[in-house]
N, C-alpha and C positions, 0 to 999 in steps of 0.2 A: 783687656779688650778681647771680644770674644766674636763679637760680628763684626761685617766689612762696616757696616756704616759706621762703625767707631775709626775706623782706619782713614786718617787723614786725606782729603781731599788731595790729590796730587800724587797719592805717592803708593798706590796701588802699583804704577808703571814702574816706579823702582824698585818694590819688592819681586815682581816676579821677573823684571830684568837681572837683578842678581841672584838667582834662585836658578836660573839658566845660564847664568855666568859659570856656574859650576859644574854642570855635566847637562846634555840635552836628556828633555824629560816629557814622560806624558801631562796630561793636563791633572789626574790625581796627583803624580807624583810633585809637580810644580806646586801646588797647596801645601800637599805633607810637607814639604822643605822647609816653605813658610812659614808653617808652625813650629816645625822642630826651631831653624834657627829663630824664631823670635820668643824660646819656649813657651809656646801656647797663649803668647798675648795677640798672635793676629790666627786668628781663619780665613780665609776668600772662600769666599762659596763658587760655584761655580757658573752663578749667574754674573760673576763681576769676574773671571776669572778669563773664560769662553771668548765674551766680546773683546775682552782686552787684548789677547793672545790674535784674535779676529782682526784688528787693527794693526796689531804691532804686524802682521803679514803684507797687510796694507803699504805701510811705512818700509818696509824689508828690513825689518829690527830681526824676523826672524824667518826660518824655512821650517817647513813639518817635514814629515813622512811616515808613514804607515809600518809598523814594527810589532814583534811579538813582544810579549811583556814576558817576564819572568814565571808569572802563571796560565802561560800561553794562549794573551789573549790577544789582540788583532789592537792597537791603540797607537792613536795620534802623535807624535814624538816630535817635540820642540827644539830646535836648535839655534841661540844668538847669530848672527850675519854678524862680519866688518861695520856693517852700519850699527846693528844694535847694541855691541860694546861700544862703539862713543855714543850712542844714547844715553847707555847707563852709568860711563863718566860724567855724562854733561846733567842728568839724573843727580847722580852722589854730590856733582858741585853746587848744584842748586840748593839740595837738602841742605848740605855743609852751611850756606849763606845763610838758607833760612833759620835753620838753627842756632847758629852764631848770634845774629840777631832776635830772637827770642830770647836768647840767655842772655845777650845785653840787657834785654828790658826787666827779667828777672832779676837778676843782680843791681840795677842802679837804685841805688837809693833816693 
């Protein structure tokens, strides 16, 4: 899978919640992650990527702030909140279910 719209409905919010679970990051860098860990089966562009990050501030999944980057540039820098790690628990226990149950219907004969 190569573009967002292959990327299941729902679960845009999980990947870049856990993608910020692991260090805070600018908004390039929150994509690159993405891809690295899912080796190159998802991309977010940054039209899906923006608004989401947009929202999750809304909700206080997350804080910004303005930081130099490594090649000193001036960028937006993401960081999960107390509230957005149990999002992205309540996230991974969702996925878990719904997965579960897909591979129930897989597997029944």
């Amino acid at each position: 899978m190569t573009e967002n719209a292959d990327i299941m409905q729902g679960t845009l919010d999980l990947l870049i919640l856990k993608a910020l679970s692991l260090a805070p990051m600018h908004g390039w860098g929150i994509g690159d992650r993405i891809r690295q860990m899912s080796r190159d089966a998802f991309q977010v562009g940054q039209g899906s990527l923006y608004p989401a990050l947009q929202r999750f501030e809304k909700r206080d999944w997350v804080t910004s702030h303005w930081l130099t980057t490594k090649n000193n540039r001036i960028a937006r820098y993401y960081e999960l909140t107390p509230a957005g790690r149990r999002a992205l628990s309540e996230e991974i226990a969702a996925w878990r279910r719904y997965s579960d149950a897909v591979n129930l219907l897989i597997d029944s004969e």
